[in-house]
C-alpha positions as CSV (number, residue, x, y, z in Angstrom):
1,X,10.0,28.5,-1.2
2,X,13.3,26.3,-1.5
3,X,12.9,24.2,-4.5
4,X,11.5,20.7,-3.7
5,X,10.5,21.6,0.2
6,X,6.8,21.1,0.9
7,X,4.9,22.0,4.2
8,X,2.0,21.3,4.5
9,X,1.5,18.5,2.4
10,X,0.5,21.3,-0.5
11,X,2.4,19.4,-3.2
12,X,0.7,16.9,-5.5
13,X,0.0,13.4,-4.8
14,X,2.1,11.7,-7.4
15,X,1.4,7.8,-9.2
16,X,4.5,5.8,-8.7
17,X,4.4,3.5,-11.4
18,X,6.1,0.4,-10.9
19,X,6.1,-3.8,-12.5
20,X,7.0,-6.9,-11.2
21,X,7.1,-10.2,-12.6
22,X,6.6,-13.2,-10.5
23,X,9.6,-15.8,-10.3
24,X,7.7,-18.7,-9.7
25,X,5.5,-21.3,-10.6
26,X,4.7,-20.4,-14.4
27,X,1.1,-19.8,-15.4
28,X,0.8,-16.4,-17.6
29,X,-1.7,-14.3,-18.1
30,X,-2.7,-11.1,-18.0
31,X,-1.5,-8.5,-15.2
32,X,-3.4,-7.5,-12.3
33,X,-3.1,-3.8,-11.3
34,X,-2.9,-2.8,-8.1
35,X,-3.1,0.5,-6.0
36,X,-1.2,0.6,-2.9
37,X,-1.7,3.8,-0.9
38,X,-0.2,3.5,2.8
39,X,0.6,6.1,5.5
40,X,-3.0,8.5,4.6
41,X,-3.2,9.9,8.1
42,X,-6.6,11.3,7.8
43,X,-8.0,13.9,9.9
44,X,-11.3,15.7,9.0
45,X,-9.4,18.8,7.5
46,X,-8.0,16.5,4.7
47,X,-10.5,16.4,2.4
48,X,-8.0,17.6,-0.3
49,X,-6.1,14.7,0.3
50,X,-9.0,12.5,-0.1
51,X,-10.1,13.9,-3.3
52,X,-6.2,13.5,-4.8
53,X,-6.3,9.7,-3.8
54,X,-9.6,9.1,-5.7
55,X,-8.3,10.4,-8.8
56,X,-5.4,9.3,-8.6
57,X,-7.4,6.2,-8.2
58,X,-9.5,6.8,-11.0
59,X,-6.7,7.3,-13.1
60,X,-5.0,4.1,-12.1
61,X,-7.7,2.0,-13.2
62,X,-6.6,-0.6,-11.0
63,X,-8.4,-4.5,-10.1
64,X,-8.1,-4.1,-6.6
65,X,-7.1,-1.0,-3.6
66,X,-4.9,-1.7,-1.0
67,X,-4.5,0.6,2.0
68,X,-1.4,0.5,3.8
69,X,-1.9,1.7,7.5
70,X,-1.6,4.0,9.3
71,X,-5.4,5.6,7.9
72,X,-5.9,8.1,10.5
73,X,-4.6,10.7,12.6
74,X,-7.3,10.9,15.6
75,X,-10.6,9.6,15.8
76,X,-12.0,13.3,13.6
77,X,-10.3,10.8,10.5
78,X,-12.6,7.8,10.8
79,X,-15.6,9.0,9.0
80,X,-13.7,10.4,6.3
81,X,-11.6,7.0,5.7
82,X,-14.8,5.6,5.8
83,X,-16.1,7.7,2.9
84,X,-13.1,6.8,0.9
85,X,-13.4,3.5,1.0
86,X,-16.8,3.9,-0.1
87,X,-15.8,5.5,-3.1
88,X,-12.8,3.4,-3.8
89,X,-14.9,0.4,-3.2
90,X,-17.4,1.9,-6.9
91,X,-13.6,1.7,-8.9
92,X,-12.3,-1.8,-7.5
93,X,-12.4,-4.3,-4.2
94,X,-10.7,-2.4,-1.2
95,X,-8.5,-3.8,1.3
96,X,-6.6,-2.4,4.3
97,X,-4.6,-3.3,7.0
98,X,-3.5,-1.4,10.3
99,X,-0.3,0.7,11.6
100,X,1.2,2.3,14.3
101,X,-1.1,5.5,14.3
102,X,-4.5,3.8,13.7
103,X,-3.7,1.4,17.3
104,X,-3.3,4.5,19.1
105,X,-7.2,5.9,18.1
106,X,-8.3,1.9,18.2
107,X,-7.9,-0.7,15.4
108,X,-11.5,-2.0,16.5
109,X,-12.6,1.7,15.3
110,X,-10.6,1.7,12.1
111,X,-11.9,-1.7,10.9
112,X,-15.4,-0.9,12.0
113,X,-14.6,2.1,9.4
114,X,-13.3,0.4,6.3
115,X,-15.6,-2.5,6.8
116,X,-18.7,0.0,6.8
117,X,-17.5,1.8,3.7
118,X,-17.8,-1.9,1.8
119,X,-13.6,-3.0,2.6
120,X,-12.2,-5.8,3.5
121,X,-9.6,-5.8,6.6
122,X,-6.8,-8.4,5.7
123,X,-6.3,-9.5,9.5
124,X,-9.7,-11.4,9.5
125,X,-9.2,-13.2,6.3
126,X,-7.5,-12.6,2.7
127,X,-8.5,-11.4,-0.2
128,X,-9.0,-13.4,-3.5
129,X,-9.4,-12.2,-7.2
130,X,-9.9,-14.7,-9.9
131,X,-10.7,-13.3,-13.6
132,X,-10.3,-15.1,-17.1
133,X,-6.8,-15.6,-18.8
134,X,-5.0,-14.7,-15.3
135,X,-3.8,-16.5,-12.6
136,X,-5.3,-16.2,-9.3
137,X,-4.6,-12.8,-7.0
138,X,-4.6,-13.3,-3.1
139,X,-3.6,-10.3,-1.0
140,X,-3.0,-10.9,2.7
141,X,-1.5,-9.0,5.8
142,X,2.1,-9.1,5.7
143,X,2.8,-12.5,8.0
144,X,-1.1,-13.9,8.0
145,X,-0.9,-17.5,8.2
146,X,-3.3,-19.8,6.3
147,X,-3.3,-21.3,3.0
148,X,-4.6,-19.3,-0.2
149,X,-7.9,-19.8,-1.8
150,X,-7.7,-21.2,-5.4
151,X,-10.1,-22.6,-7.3
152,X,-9.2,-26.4,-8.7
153,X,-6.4,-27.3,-11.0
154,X,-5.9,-23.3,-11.5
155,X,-2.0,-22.5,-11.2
156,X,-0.6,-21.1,-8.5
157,X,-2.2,-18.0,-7.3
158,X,-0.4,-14.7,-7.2
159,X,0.8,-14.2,-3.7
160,X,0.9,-10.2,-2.8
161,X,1.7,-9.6,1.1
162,X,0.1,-5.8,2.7
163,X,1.8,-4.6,5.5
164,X,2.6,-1.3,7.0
165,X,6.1,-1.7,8.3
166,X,8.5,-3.3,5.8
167,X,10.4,-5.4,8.2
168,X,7.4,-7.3,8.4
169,X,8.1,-8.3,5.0
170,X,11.7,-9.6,5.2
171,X,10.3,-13.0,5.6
172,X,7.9,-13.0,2.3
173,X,10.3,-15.0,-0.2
174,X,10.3,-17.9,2.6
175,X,6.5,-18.0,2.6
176,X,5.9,-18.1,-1.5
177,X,5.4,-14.5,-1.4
178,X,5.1,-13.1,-5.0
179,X,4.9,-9.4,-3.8
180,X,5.1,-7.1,-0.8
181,X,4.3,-3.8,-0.4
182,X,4.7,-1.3,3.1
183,X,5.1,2.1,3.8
184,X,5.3,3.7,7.1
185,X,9.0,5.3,6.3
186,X,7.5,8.3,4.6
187,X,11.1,7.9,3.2
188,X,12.8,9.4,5.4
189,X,10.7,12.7,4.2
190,X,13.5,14.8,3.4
191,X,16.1,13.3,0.8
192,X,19.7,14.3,0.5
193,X,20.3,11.8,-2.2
194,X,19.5,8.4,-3.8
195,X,21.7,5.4,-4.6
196,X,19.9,2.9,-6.3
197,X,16.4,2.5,-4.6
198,X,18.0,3.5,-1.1
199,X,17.3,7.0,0.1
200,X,19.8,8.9,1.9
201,X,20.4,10.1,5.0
202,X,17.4,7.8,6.0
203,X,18.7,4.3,4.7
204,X,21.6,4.9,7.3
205,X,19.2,4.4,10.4
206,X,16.6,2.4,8.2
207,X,17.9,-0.9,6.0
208,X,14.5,-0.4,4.6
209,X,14.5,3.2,3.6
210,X,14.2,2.8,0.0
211,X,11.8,2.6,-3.1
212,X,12.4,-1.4,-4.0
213,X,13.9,-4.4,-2.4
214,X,14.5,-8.2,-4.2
215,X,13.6,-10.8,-1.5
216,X,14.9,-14.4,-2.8
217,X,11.8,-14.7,-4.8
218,X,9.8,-11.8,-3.9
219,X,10.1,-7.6,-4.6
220,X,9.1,-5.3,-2.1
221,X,7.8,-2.2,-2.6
222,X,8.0,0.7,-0.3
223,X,5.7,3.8,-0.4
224,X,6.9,7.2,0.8
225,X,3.2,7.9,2.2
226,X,0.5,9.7,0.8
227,X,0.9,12.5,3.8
228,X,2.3,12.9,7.5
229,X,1.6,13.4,10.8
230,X,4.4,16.4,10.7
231,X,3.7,17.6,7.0
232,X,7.6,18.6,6.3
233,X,9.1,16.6,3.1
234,X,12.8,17.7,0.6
235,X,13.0,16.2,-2.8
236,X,10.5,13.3,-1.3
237,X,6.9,13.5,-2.9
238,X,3.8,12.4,-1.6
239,X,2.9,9.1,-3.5
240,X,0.2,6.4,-4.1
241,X,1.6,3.3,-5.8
242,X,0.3,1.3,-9.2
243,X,1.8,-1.9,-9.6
244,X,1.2,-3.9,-12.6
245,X,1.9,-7.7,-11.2
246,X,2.2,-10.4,-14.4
């Protein structure tokens, strides 16, 4: 085996570990942690994965789960996501939204399946956290129009857009986006090199093909995917994402 070549998605799901601090209207307070894991394509032989995002989960401790798109690979995927939201859902609130691969088995079917294992899906309505000594969280499909929930004379909530294709979040800064997070890139899955948070050859076809953007007023984070529909990666790991947004 060449070093850092994985088929098969036989390497370990790793915890990317990342902070951001909000530019905008003060407030304080303690962080919120959240757990972004995007690109899953689950099938019904990907159990493994499943259990490696749950601990990974577990050990993330985070307030709330966001799930990225692109859930499953075929309909055989469906009751498994739905079993993992379940059990995400007993660690912190879930919330998902939809890519390219779950509209060609049905979104109707993938929300029926992360809504019946206790989710919420971000295209019918956001999410809100409130908790003591921290400003208010609202996560939101990347683009959703609407204004935020927030309870009265509290400062400005958190704004954190969930999309699955980072373009979608080139607009966040103008919309008083605090945070955005997509995946769908896988990061090009096989890295040459790295300069900066751009990956290489893939940021030459891809402006997005990176690790972390700065947006105006907004950081976007970009997931390499926790698996693949083809399951070839070089020196690019499988990854869930914990961000710890102050």
């Amino acid at each position: 085996m060449i070093a850092g070549f994985e088929v098969g998605a036989r390497g370990p799901l790793l915890l990317r570990e990342e902070v951001v601090a909000s530019r905008g209207a003060a407030g304080g307070g303690a962080p919120w942690t959240l757990l972004y894991a995007s690109d899953l394509h689950l099938t019904a032989r990907r159990e493994e994965l499943a259990a490696a995002l749950l601990a990974q989960a577990r050990a993330a401790a985070p307030d709330v789960v966001l799930l990225g798109g692109d859930l499953v690979d075929g309909q055989s995927g469906l009751a498994l996501l739905e079993r993992v939201v379940a059990r995400l859902a007993t660690l912190a609130p879930v919330a998902a939204v939809a890519g390219n691969h779950d509209a060609s088995v049905g979104v109707p079917r993938v929300r029926a399946a992360v809504i019946a294992g206790g989710g919420r899906w971000l295209h019918d309505a956001p999410l809100a956290q409130w908790a003591a000594g921290r400003r208010p969280l609202v996560c939101r499909a990347s683009g959703a129009a609407g204004a935020a929930p927030a309870e009265p004379d509290a400062p400005r909530a958190l704004q954190v857009w969930v999309g699955h294709h980072p373009a979608a979040a080139a607009t966040a800064a103008q919309h008083g986006c605090d945070l955005a997070l997509a995946g769908h890139l896988h990061g090009g899955q096989c890295v040459l090199w790295r300069r900066g948070t751009r990956l290489y050859p893939g940021a030459w076809f891809s402006r997005w093909n990176g690790l972390r953007f700065e947006l105006g007023a907004a950081t976007l984070l970009v997931s390499r995917g926790a698996a693949d529909t083809l399951p070839l990666r070089f020196h690019c790991p499988r990854e869930v994402v914990r961000c710890r947004l102050t």
